[in-house]
N, C-alpha and C positions, 0 to 999 in steps of 0.2 A: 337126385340132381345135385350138382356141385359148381361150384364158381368158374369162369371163361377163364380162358388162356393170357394172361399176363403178357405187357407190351413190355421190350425192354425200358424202356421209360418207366413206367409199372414199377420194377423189380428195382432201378435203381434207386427209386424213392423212399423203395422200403429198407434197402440199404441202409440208406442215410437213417431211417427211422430206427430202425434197430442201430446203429453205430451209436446213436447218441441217444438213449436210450440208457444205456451202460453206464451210469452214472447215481449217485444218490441223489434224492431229492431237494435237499440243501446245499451240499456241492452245483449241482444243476443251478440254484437260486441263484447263488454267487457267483459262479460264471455268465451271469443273466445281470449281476448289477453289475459286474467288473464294466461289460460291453455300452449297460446304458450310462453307466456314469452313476458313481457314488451320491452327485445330489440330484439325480435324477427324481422326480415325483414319483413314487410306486403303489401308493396306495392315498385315497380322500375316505377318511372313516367318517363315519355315521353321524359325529358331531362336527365335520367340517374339517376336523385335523387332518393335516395334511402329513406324508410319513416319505422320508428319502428311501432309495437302496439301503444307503450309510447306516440310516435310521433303525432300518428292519434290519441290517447285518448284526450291529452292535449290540441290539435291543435281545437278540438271540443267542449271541456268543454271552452276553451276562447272565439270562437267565439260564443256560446251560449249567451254569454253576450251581447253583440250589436244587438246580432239578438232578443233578449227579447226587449229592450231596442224601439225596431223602429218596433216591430210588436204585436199582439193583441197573445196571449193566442188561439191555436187553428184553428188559421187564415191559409192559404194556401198562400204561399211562393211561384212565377214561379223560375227556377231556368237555367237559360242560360249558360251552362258553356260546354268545353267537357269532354271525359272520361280523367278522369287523378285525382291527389292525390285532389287538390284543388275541384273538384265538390263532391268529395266521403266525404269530411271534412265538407264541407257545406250541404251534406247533414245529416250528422252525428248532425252536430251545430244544425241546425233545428229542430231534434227530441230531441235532450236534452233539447233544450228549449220549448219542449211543440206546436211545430207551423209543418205544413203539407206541406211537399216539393212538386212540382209537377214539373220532367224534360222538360224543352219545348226542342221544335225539332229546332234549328237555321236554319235547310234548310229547312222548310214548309212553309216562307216568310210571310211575317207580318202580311194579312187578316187572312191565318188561326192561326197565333200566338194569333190578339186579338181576333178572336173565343174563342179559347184555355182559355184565362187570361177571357173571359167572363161568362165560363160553369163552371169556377173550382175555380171563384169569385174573380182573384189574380189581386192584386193593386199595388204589388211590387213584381218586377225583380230583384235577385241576378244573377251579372254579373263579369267579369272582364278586365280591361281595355285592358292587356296583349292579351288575348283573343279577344276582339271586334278591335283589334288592327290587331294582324297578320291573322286571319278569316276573314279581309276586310267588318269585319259589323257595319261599322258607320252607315247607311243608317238603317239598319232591326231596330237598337240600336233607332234610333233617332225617327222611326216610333211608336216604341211600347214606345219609353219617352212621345209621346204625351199625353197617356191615362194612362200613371203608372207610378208609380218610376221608378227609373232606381237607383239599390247602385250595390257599386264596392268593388269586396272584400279587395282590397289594403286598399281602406278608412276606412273599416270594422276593418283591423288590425291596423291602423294608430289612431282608436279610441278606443282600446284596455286599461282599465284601470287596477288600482293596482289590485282592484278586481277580474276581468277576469282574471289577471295571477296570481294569487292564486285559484281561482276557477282549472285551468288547473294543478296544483298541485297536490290541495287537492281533485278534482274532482273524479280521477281512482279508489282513495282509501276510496271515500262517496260516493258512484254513485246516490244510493238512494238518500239521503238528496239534492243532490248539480244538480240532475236532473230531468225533467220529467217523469215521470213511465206510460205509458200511458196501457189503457186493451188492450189486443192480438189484439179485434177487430175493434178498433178506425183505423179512416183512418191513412195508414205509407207512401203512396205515391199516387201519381195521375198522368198516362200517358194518351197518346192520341195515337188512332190507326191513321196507315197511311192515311184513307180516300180514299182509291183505288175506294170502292163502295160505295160513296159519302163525304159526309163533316165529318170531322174526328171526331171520339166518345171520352172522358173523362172515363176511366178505371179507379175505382176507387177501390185499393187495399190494403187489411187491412196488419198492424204488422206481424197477423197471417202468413196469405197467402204470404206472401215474404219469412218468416223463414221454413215455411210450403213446400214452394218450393227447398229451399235450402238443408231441411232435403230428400226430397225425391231425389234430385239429387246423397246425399251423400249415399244414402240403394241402388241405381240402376247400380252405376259408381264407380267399387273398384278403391280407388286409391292408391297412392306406400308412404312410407313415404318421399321418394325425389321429388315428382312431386312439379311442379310451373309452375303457369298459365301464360299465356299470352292474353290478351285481348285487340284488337285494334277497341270490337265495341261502337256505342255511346250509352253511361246511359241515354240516352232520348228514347231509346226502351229497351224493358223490358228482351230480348234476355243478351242485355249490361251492364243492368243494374244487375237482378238477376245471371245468370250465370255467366257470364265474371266476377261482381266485386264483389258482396253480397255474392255471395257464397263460394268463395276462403276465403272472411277476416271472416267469421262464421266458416269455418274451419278449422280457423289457418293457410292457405296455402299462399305461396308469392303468389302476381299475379303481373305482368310487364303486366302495362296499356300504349296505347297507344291512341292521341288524334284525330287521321283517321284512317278508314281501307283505307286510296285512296293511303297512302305512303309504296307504292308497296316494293321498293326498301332497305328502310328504314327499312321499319317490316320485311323483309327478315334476315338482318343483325341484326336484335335486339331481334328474338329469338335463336339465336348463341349464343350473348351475353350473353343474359341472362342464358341459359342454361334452358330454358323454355321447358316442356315435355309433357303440355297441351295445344294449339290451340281453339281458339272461330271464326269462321269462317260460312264466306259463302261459296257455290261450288261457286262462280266468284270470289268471291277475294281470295281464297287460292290457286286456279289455279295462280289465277296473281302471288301471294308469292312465288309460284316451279319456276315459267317460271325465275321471277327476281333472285332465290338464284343458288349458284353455287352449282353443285353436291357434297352433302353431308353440304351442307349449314346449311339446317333445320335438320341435323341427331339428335339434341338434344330430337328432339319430338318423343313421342310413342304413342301421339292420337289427331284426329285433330278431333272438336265435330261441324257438320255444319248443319245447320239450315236455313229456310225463303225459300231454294226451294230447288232442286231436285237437291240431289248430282248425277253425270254421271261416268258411270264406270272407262271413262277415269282417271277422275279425283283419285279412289282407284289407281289404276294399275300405274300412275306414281308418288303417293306417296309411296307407297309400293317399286317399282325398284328403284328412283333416291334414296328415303331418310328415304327408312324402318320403316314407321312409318305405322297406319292404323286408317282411315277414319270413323266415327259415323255418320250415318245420324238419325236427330232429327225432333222431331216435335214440336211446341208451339204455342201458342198464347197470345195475351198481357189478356186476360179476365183469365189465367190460370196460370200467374204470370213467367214466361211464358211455362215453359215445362213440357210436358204433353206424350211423348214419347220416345224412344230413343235407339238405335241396343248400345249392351254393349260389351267391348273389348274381340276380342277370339271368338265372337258369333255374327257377321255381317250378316244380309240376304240381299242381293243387291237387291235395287229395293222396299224396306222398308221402315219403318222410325223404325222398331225394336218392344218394346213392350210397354206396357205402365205405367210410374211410381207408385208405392207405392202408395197406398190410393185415385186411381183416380176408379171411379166407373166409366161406360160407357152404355150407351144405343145406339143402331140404329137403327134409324127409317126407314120403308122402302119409298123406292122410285118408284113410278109407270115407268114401263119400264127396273127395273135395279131387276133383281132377287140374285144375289151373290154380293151385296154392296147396305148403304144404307146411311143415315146423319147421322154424329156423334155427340151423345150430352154428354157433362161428367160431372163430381159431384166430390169435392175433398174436401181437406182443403186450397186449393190452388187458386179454382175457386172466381172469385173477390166478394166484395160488390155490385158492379150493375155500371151502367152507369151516366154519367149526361150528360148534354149537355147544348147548346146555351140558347135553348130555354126555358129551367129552371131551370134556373144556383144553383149549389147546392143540387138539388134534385136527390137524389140516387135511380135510379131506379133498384131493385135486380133481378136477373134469376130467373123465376118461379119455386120455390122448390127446388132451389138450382141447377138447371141443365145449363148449356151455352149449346145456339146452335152453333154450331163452323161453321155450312155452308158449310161443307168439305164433299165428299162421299168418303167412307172408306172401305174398306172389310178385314178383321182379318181372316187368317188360323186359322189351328187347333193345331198349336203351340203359336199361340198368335202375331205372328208376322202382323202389322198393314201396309195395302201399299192405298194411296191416289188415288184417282181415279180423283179426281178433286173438285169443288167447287160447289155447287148447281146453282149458277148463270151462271157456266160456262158449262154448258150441254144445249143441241139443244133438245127439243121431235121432233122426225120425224115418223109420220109416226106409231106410238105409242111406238119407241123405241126411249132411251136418248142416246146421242150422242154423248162425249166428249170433247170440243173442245180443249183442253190442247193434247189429243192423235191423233187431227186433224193439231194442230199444231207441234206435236213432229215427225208427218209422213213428213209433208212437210220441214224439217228443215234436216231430214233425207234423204231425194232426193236431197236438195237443200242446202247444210252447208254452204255455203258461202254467204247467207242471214238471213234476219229476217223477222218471220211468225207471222200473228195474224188471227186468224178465230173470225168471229162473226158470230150471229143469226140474220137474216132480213125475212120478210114476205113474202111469196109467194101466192098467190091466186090460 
Protein backbone atom coordinates (compact mmCIF):
# COMPACT_ATOMS: atom_id res chain seq x y z
CA UNK A 1 0.00 0.00 0.00
CA UNK A 2 1.36 3.50 -0.59
CA UNK A 3 0.22 7.02 -0.01
CA UNK A 4 -3.26 8.88 -1.83
CA UNK A 5 -3.13 11.02 -4.63
CA UNK A 6 -1.81 14.64 -3.90
CA UNK A 7 -4.24 17.72 -4.30
CA UNK A 8 -2.63 20.41 -6.03
CA UNK A 9 -2.79 22.48 -2.98
CA UNK A 10 -0.75 19.35 -1.67
CA UNK A 11 2.06 19.59 -4.12
CA UNK A 12 2.33 23.32 -3.79
CA UNK A 13 3.09 23.36 -0.32
CA UNK A 14 5.65 21.00 -0.87
CA UNK A 15 7.16 23.34 -3.23
CA UNK A 16 7.35 25.85 -1.01
CA UNK A 17 8.85 23.14 1.50
CA UNK A 18 11.45 21.97 -0.58
CA UNK A 19 12.38 25.84 -2.13
CA UNK A 20 13.23 27.00 1.16
CA UNK A 21 14.69 24.28 2.43
CA UNK A 22 17.73 24.96 0.17
CA UNK A 23 19.45 26.69 2.55
CA UNK A 24 22.01 26.31 5.53
CA UNK A 25 20.97 26.04 8.82
CA UNK A 26 22.58 29.46 10.11
CA UNK A 27 21.99 31.24 7.09
CA UNK A 28 18.24 30.10 7.59
CA UNK A 29 18.79 31.52 11.37
CA UNK A 30 19.58 34.88 10.18
CA UNK A 31 17.30 35.35 7.59
CA UNK A 32 14.82 34.41 10.54
CA UNK A 33 16.33 37.27 12.84
CA UNK A 34 16.69 39.80 9.80
CA UNK A 35 12.49 39.34 9.43
CA UNK A 36 11.92 39.36 13.35
CA UNK A 37 14.11 42.21 14.16
CA UNK A 38 17.54 42.23 15.65
CA UNK A 39 16.10 43.00 19.27
CA UNK A 40 13.61 40.72 18.92
CA UNK A 41 13.51 38.16 22.19
CA UNK A 42 14.62 34.70 20.66
CA UNK A 43 15.37 32.74 23.40
CA UNK A 44 14.49 32.96 27.83
CA UNK A 45 17.49 30.52 29.17
CA UNK A 46 17.12 28.56 31.99
CA UNK A 47 18.44 31.32 34.47
CA UNK A 48 15.83 33.85 33.29
CA UNK A 49 18.30 35.37 30.70
CA UNK A 50 16.77 36.85 28.20
CA UNK A 51 18.88 36.44 24.54
CA UNK A 52 18.10 39.00 21.28
CA UNK A 53 18.33 37.64 17.44
CA UNK A 54 21.35 40.31 17.68
CA UNK A 55 22.40 38.52 20.66
CA UNK A 56 22.43 34.99 19.27
CA UNK A 57 23.89 36.43 15.79
CA UNK A 58 27.01 38.13 17.32
CA UNK A 59 27.45 35.59 20.08
CA UNK A 60 28.14 33.06 17.11
CA UNK A 61 29.84 35.04 14.55
CA UNK A 62 32.64 35.48 17.56
CA UNK A 63 32.85 32.23 18.69
CA UNK A 64 33.30 31.09 15.19
CA UNK A 65 36.59 32.36 15.49
CA UNK A 66 38.20 29.93 18.11
CA UNK A 67 36.29 27.42 16.82
CA UNK A 68 38.15 27.82 13.28
CA UNK A 69 41.10 28.44 14.94
CA UNK A 70 41.43 24.72 16.93
CA UNK A 71 39.44 22.88 14.37
CA UNK A 72 40.01 21.54 10.62
CA UNK A 73 37.50 22.97 7.99
CA UNK A 74 34.72 20.29 7.87
CA UNK A 75 35.79 18.28 10.79
CA UNK A 76 32.81 16.99 13.21
CA UNK A 77 32.79 18.77 16.60
CA UNK A 78 30.95 16.37 19.80
CA UNK A 79 29.22 18.91 21.44
CA UNK A 80 28.39 18.14 25.52
CA UNK A 81 26.40 20.80 26.69
CA UNK A 82 22.36 21.16 27.60
CA UNK A 83 19.42 22.71 26.04
CA UNK A 84 19.78 26.34 26.83
CA UNK A 85 21.16 29.57 24.91
CA UNK A 86 24.90 28.53 25.23
CA UNK A 87 24.65 24.97 23.31
CA UNK A 88 22.19 26.66 20.56
CA UNK A 89 25.35 29.41 20.21
CA UNK A 90 27.78 26.78 19.88
CA UNK A 91 26.00 25.26 17.67
CA UNK A 92 25.29 28.12 15.51
CA UNK A 93 29.45 29.00 16.01
CA UNK A 94 30.09 25.59 14.43
CA UNK A 95 28.23 26.08 11.38
CA UNK A 96 29.45 29.55 10.59
CA UNK A 97 32.70 28.26 10.74
CA UNK A 98 32.43 25.66 8.41
CA UNK A 99 32.83 22.41 10.91
CA UNK A 100 29.95 19.72 11.82
CA UNK A 101 28.30 19.68 15.30
CA UNK A 102 27.14 16.33 16.60
CA UNK A 103 25.07 16.56 20.18
CA UNK A 104 26.23 13.76 22.41
CA UNK A 105 23.81 12.47 25.01
CA UNK A 106 25.75 13.28 28.76
CA UNK A 107 23.44 10.30 30.22
CA UNK A 108 24.50 7.29 27.77
CA UNK A 109 27.86 7.13 30.08
CA UNK A 110 31.15 7.14 28.66
CA UNK A 111 31.49 3.51 26.66
CA UNK A 112 28.69 4.59 24.47
CA UNK A 113 29.99 8.26 24.34
CA UNK A 114 33.33 6.88 22.86
CA UNK A 115 31.31 4.75 20.55
CA UNK A 116 29.62 7.91 19.56
CA UNK A 117 33.14 10.17 19.19
CA UNK A 118 34.42 6.94 17.24
CA UNK A 119 31.46 6.52 14.45
CA UNK A 120 31.22 10.33 13.82
CA UNK A 121 35.28 10.55 14.01
CA UNK A 122 35.19 13.45 16.81
CA UNK A 123 38.47 14.26 18.47
CA UNK A 124 37.13 17.26 20.38
CA UNK A 125 34.54 17.94 23.03
CA UNK A 126 32.93 21.36 23.40
CA UNK A 127 31.98 21.52 27.01
CA UNK A 128 31.44 23.82 29.74
CA UNK A 129 32.80 23.94 33.05
CA UNK A 130 29.47 25.55 34.56
CA UNK A 131 27.84 22.49 33.25
CA UNK A 132 30.30 19.64 34.06
CA UNK A 133 30.23 21.36 37.35
CA UNK A 134 26.49 21.31 38.61
CA UNK A 135 25.59 18.03 36.18
CA UNK A 136 28.25 16.28 38.60
CA UNK A 137 30.11 15.06 35.51
CA UNK A 138 33.72 15.17 36.33
CA UNK A 139 34.02 11.56 36.06
CA UNK A 140 32.03 10.97 32.29
CA UNK A 141 34.24 14.64 31.51
CA UNK A 142 37.56 12.99 32.74
CA UNK A 143 36.77 9.52 30.78
CA UNK A 144 36.13 10.92 27.48
CA UNK A 145 39.53 13.51 28.14
CA UNK A 146 41.35 10.51 27.96
CA UNK A 147 40.85 9.87 24.03
CA UNK A 148 39.80 13.69 23.13
CA UNK A 149 40.01 17.13 23.73
CA UNK A 150 38.12 18.24 26.13
CA UNK A 151 37.61 22.71 25.53
CA UNK A 152 35.46 24.84 27.56
CA UNK A 153 33.44 27.39 26.43
CA UNK A 154 34.52 30.05 29.11
CA UNK A 155 38.07 29.54 27.68
CA UNK A 156 36.52 29.67 24.22
CA UNK A 157 35.47 33.35 25.23
CA UNK A 158 38.44 34.11 27.38
CA UNK A 159 40.42 33.63 23.94
CA UNK A 160 38.21 35.81 21.99
CA UNK A 161 40.31 38.38 20.06
CA UNK A 162 39.89 41.99 18.36
CA UNK A 163 38.93 40.09 15.38
CA UNK A 164 36.31 37.88 16.58
CA UNK A 165 34.54 41.00 18.08
CA UNK A 166 34.44 42.69 14.93
CA UNK A 167 33.67 39.75 13.08
CA UNK A 168 30.40 39.59 15.77
CA UNK A 169 29.77 43.08 14.46
CA UNK A 170 30.36 43.05 11.06
CA UNK A 171 29.25 39.48 10.81
CA UNK A 172 24.90 39.90 10.63
CA UNK A 173 25.44 42.48 8.27
CA UNK A 174 28.17 40.08 5.66
CA UNK A 175 26.88 36.78 6.50
CA UNK A 176 28.02 35.74 3.28
CA UNK A 177 31.55 37.00 3.23
CA UNK A 178 32.26 36.62 7.05
CA UNK A 179 30.66 32.92 7.15
CA UNK A 180 30.56 29.44 5.83
CA UNK A 181 27.76 29.01 3.21
CA UNK A 182 27.64 25.43 3.07
CA UNK A 183 25.16 23.36 0.10
CA UNK A 184 21.46 22.22 1.62
CA UNK A 185 22.93 18.84 1.64
CA UNK A 186 26.38 18.81 3.47
CA UNK A 187 26.11 17.24 6.74
CA UNK A 188 24.32 20.17 9.51
CA UNK A 189 24.33 17.79 12.51
CA UNK A 190 25.04 14.24 13.65
CA UNK A 191 22.71 12.40 16.53
CA UNK A 192 22.70 9.14 17.99
CA UNK A 193 19.56 6.99 18.47
CA UNK A 194 18.80 5.72 22.02
CA UNK A 195 20.22 2.12 21.32
CA UNK A 196 16.99 0.48 22.88
CA UNK A 197 17.47 -2.29 20.06
CA UNK A 198 21.06 -2.51 20.52
CA UNK A 199 24.23 -0.35 20.28
CA UNK A 200 23.29 3.19 19.34
CA UNK A 201 23.30 4.25 15.44
CA UNK A 202 25.04 7.97 14.23
CA UNK A 203 22.07 9.76 12.20
CA UNK A 204 23.51 11.62 9.96
CA UNK A 205 21.31 14.82 8.95
CA UNK A 206 21.83 17.23 6.22
CA UNK A 207 21.24 21.47 6.37
CA UNK A 208 18.24 20.42 4.27
CA UNK A 209 16.57 18.03 6.38
CA UNK A 210 16.65 20.16 9.63
CA UNK A 211 15.09 23.37 7.72
CA UNK A 212 13.00 20.80 5.82
CA UNK A 213 11.53 19.60 9.04
CA UNK A 214 10.97 22.95 10.51
CA UNK A 215 9.25 24.10 7.24
CA UNK A 216 6.75 21.24 7.57
CA UNK A 217 6.06 21.69 11.26
CA UNK A 218 5.36 25.45 10.33
CA UNK A 219 2.42 24.17 6.90
CA UNK A 220 0.80 21.37 9.69
CA UNK A 221 0.60 23.60 13.16
CA UNK A 222 -1.12 27.12 12.69
CA UNK A 223 0.32 29.11 14.96
CA UNK A 224 -1.07 32.54 16.71
CA UNK A 225 1.24 35.65 16.20
CA UNK A 226 1.55 35.60 20.22
CA UNK A 227 2.63 32.16 20.82
CA UNK A 228 6.14 31.28 22.45
CA UNK A 229 7.60 28.07 23.14
CA UNK A 230 8.78 26.50 25.90
CA UNK A 231 11.13 23.77 25.67
CA UNK A 232 12.66 21.76 28.58
CA UNK A 233 13.91 18.72 26.21
CA UNK A 234 17.58 17.83 25.54
CA UNK A 235 19.28 19.11 21.98
CA UNK A 236 21.00 15.83 22.03
CA UNK A 237 17.75 14.10 20.73
CA UNK A 238 16.34 15.29 17.70
CA UNK A 239 12.63 15.82 19.33
CA UNK A 240 14.81 18.78 21.33
CA UNK A 241 16.70 19.68 19.22
CA UNK A 242 14.50 20.35 15.80
CA UNK A 243 11.17 21.08 17.36
CA UNK A 244 11.72 22.45 20.79
CA UNK A 245 14.66 25.00 19.60
CA UNK A 246 15.47 24.99 15.65
CA UNK A 247 12.12 25.48 14.90
CA UNK A 248 10.82 28.34 17.01
CA UNK A 249 14.43 30.53 16.15
CA UNK A 250 13.50 29.73 12.06
CA UNK A 251 10.40 31.09 12.85
CA UNK A 252 10.99 34.02 14.49
CA UNK A 253 9.15 32.76 17.65
CA UNK A 254 10.52 33.30 21.43
CA UNK A 255 11.16 29.94 22.88
CA UNK A 256 11.92 29.66 26.91
CA UNK A 257 14.57 26.71 27.00
CA UNK A 258 15.07 24.92 29.77
CA UNK A 259 18.29 22.57 30.85
CA UNK A 260 15.87 19.27 32.26
CA UNK A 261 12.70 18.02 31.68
CA UNK A 262 13.33 16.24 35.44
CA UNK A 263 12.68 19.95 37.28
CA UNK A 264 9.10 19.11 37.79
CA UNK A 265 8.54 22.02 39.92
CA UNK A 266 10.58 24.49 38.29
CA UNK A 267 9.21 24.04 34.66
CA UNK A 268 5.72 24.31 36.24
CA UNK A 269 6.42 27.78 37.47
CA UNK A 270 8.44 28.89 34.34
CA UNK A 271 5.87 28.53 31.79
CA UNK A 272 3.60 30.95 34.03
CA UNK A 273 6.51 33.11 33.82
CA UNK A 274 7.15 33.04 30.77
CA UNK A 275 3.86 33.32 29.41
CA UNK A 276 4.71 30.33 27.18
CA UNK A 277 1.60 29.00 24.90
CA UNK A 278 3.45 26.18 23.29
CA UNK A 279 4.65 22.93 25.46
CA UNK A 280 7.32 20.27 24.04
CA UNK A 281 6.63 17.42 26.25
CA UNK A 282 6.39 13.89 26.91
CA UNK A 283 2.90 12.11 28.45
CA UNK A 284 5.28 11.36 31.65
CA UNK A 285 6.74 14.48 32.29
CA UNK A 286 3.74 16.72 31.45
CA UNK A 287 1.60 14.73 33.68
CA UNK A 288 4.45 15.42 36.34
CA UNK A 289 4.15 19.41 35.15
CA UNK A 290 -0.14 19.31 36.06
CA UNK A 291 0.46 17.24 39.14
CA UNK A 292 3.39 20.10 40.39
CA UNK A 293 1.56 23.33 39.06
CA UNK A 294 -1.29 24.89 40.96
CA UNK A 295 -4.74 25.06 39.26
CA UNK A 296 -4.53 27.46 36.71
CA UNK A 297 -0.69 27.30 36.92
CA UNK A 298 -0.07 26.42 33.15
CA UNK A 299 -3.44 28.54 31.92
CA UNK A 300 -0.78 30.39 29.76
CA UNK A 301 -0.66 27.26 27.37
CA UNK A 302 -3.11 26.58 24.46
CA UNK A 303 -1.06 23.40 23.26
CA UNK A 304 1.02 20.89 24.66
CA UNK A 305 2.74 18.91 21.43
CA UNK A 306 3.96 15.19 23.08
CA UNK A 307 5.94 12.80 21.56
CA UNK A 308 8.35 9.32 22.24
CA UNK A 309 5.18 7.53 23.58
CA UNK A 310 1.54 7.26 24.00
CA UNK A 311 -0.26 10.06 25.25
CA UNK A 312 -3.20 8.47 27.72
CA UNK A 313 -6.50 10.10 27.81
CA UNK A 314 -6.05 10.84 31.14
CA UNK A 315 -3.60 12.83 30.56
CA UNK A 316 -6.16 15.24 27.72
CA UNK A 317 -8.91 15.34 30.17
CA UNK A 318 -7.03 16.93 32.95
CA UNK A 319 -5.28 19.36 30.85
CA UNK A 320 -8.21 20.35 29.31
CA UNK A 321 -10.39 20.69 33.02
CA UNK A 322 -7.44 21.95 35.50
CA UNK A 323 -5.63 24.29 32.63
CA UNK A 324 -7.83 24.48 29.31
CA UNK A 325 -5.34 23.86 27.17
CA UNK A 326 -5.33 20.83 24.49
CA UNK A 327 -2.91 17.98 24.00
CA UNK A 328 -1.15 16.91 20.38
CA UNK A 329 0.01 13.57 20.11
CA UNK A 330 2.95 13.28 17.67
CA UNK A 331 5.04 10.96 16.00
CA UNK A 332 8.93 11.12 15.01
CA UNK A 333 12.00 9.59 14.64
CA UNK A 334 15.69 10.77 14.84
CA UNK A 335 16.10 9.25 10.94
CA UNK A 336 13.11 11.87 10.07
CA UNK A 337 14.65 14.85 11.57
CA UNK A 338 12.37 14.05 13.70
CA UNK A 339 8.65 14.61 12.95
CA UNK A 340 7.05 12.89 10.73
CA UNK A 341 3.25 13.15 12.16
CA UNK A 342 1.01 14.95 14.31
CA UNK A 343 -3.14 15.37 15.49
CA UNK A 344 -3.32 19.50 14.76
CA UNK A 345 -5.28 21.93 17.03
CA UNK A 346 -9.36 21.80 16.81
CA UNK A 347 -8.81 18.42 15.09
CA UNK A 348 -7.37 15.66 17.77
CA UNK A 349 -8.45 11.89 17.12
CA UNK A 350 -7.57 10.14 20.61
CA UNK A 351 -5.65 7.13 20.31
CA UNK A 352 -3.56 8.72 17.20
CA UNK A 353 -0.67 10.16 16.53
CA UNK A 354 -2.93 12.40 13.85
CA UNK A 355 -1.85 12.67 10.17
CA UNK A 356 1.12 13.05 8.45
CA UNK A 357 3.40 16.14 7.49
CA UNK A 358 3.74 18.08 4.23
CA UNK A 359 6.05 16.32 1.86
CA UNK A 360 6.45 12.90 3.67
CA UNK A 361 5.43 10.17 0.99
CA UNK A 362 4.64 6.71 2.97
CA UNK A 363 4.49 3.12 1.90
CA UNK A 364 3.22 -0.10 4.15
CA UNK A 365 4.48 -2.93 3.81
CA UNK A 366 2.41 -5.96 4.73
CA UNK A 367 2.93 -8.10 7.61
CA UNK A 368 2.10 -11.72 7.57
CA UNK A 369 -0.65 -12.46 10.26
CA UNK A 370 -1.69 -8.63 10.41
CA UNK A 371 -4.50 -7.98 7.62
CA UNK A 372 -5.61 -4.03 8.47
CA UNK A 373 -1.87 -2.68 9.47
CA UNK A 374 1.41 -3.18 8.19
CA UNK A 375 5.48 -1.39 8.55
CA UNK A 376 5.76 1.94 7.82
CA UNK A 377 8.38 3.14 5.45
CA UNK A 378 8.49 7.02 4.53
CA UNK A 379 10.34 9.33 2.01
CA UNK A 380 10.65 13.12 2.54
CA UNK A 381 12.90 16.10 2.41
CA UNK A 382 13.39 15.31 5.87
CA UNK A 383 14.44 11.61 5.86
CA UNK A 384 18.30 11.71 6.75
CA UNK A 385 21.55 11.20 4.75
CA UNK A 386 22.14 7.50 6.06
CA UNK A 387 23.74 6.03 9.11
CA UNK A 388 27.38 5.57 10.32
CA UNK A 389 28.52 3.65 12.85
CA UNK A 390 31.49 2.24 15.02
CA UNK A 391 32.42 0.07 12.66
CA UNK A 392 33.10 2.39 9.87
CA UNK A 393 33.48 5.47 11.09
CA UNK A 394 32.60 8.06 8.59
CA UNK A 395 30.98 6.07 6.25
CA UNK A 396 27.41 7.30 5.34
CA UNK A 397 25.38 4.52 4.68
CA UNK A 398 21.81 6.06 2.92
CA UNK A 399 18.17 4.25 3.01
CA UNK A 400 17.71 2.43 -0.06
CA UNK A 401 15.94 4.90 -2.45
CA UNK A 402 15.38 7.16 -0.26
CA UNK A 403 12.81 5.12 1.96
CA UNK A 404 13.66 4.62 6.13
CA UNK A 405 12.21 1.61 7.53
CA UNK A 406 10.75 3.07 10.84
CA UNK A 407 10.14 -0.56 12.35
CA UNK A 408 6.67 0.74 13.53
CA UNK A 409 3.32 -1.18 12.49
CA UNK A 410 0.92 1.26 11.60
CA UNK A 411 -2.70 1.30 10.25
CA UNK A 412 -4.04 4.77 8.64
CA UNK A 413 -8.12 5.18 8.36
CA UNK A 414 -9.85 6.60 5.73
CA UNK A 415 -9.40 10.14 6.93
CA UNK A 416 -5.78 9.81 7.12
CA UNK A 417 -5.52 9.58 10.67
CA UNK A 418 -2.33 7.28 11.68
CA UNK A 419 -2.66 5.04 15.11
CA UNK A 420 0.68 2.64 16.16
CA UNK A 421 0.13 -0.72 16.73
CA UNK A 422 3.42 -1.30 17.84
CA UNK A 423 7.11 -2.12 16.76
CA UNK A 424 7.94 -5.06 14.49
CA UNK A 425 10.28 -6.44 17.05
CA UNK A 426 7.59 -6.05 19.49
CA UNK A 427 4.97 -8.71 18.09
CA UNK A 428 4.75 -12.48 19.13
CA UNK A 429 3.74 -14.78 15.75
CA UNK A 430 1.52 -17.35 17.51
CA UNK A 431 0.11 -19.71 15.96
CA UNK A 432 0.14 -17.77 12.64
CA UNK A 433 -1.40 -14.74 14.13
CA UNK A 434 0.99 -11.58 15.51
CA UNK A 435 0.39 -10.68 18.73
CA UNK A 436 1.20 -7.43 20.32
CA UNK A 437 3.09 -7.24 23.04
CA UNK A 438 2.73 -3.46 23.77
CA UNK A 439 -1.48 -4.37 23.95
CA UNK A 440 -0.37 -7.52 26.10
CA UNK A 441 1.25 -5.15 28.20
CA UNK A 442 -1.31 -2.21 28.15
CA UNK A 443 -4.01 -5.23 29.24
CA UNK A 444 -2.19 -6.15 32.19
CA UNK A 445 -1.23 -2.64 33.37
CA UNK A 446 -5.00 -2.19 33.07
CA UNK A 447 -5.99 -5.00 35.73
CA UNK A 448 -3.05 -4.24 37.63
CA UNK A 449 -2.23 0.01 37.56
CA UNK A 450 -0.36 -0.18 40.51
CA UNK A 451 2.50 -2.07 38.77
CA UNK A 452 4.90 -2.29 35.98
CA UNK A 453 4.41 -4.75 33.06
CA UNK A 454 6.85 -6.20 30.36
CA UNK A 455 5.74 -9.04 28.08
CA UNK A 456 8.43 -10.94 26.05
CA UNK A 457 8.59 -13.71 23.36
CA UNK A 458 10.31 -17.18 24.64
CA UNK A 459 10.15 -20.53 22.80
CA UNK A 460 7.91 -23.15 23.35
CA UNK A 461 8.33 -26.67 21.95
Amino acid sequence: MSGTVKSSIERGIERRIEKRSRRGIFQAFLESAREAGGGAIAIVDGDGKKYTYRDLSRASFALSGPMSRMSARGETLGVLLPTGAAGTIALFALHASGRVPSMLNFSAGARNLKSACAAAQIKTIVTARKFVEIGGLHDLVDALGADHKIVYLEDLKASLTWRDKARAVAGPMTPTALSHVPHPDDTGVILFTSGTEGAPKGVVLSHANIIANAEQINSHVELLPSDRIFNPLPMFHCYGLTAGTMWPLLSGRQVALHPSPLQTKIIAKRIFETGSTILFATDTFLQQYMRASADGGMSSLRLAVCGAERVREETRQIANQRFSFEVLEGYGVTEGAPVLACNQPGAVRSGTIGKFLPAIDHRIAPVPGLNDAGKLLVRGPNIMKGYISEAEPGAIKPPRDGWHDTGDVVSIDADGYITIRGRMKRFAKIGGEMVSLTVVENCAAAVWPGMMHAAAILPDK
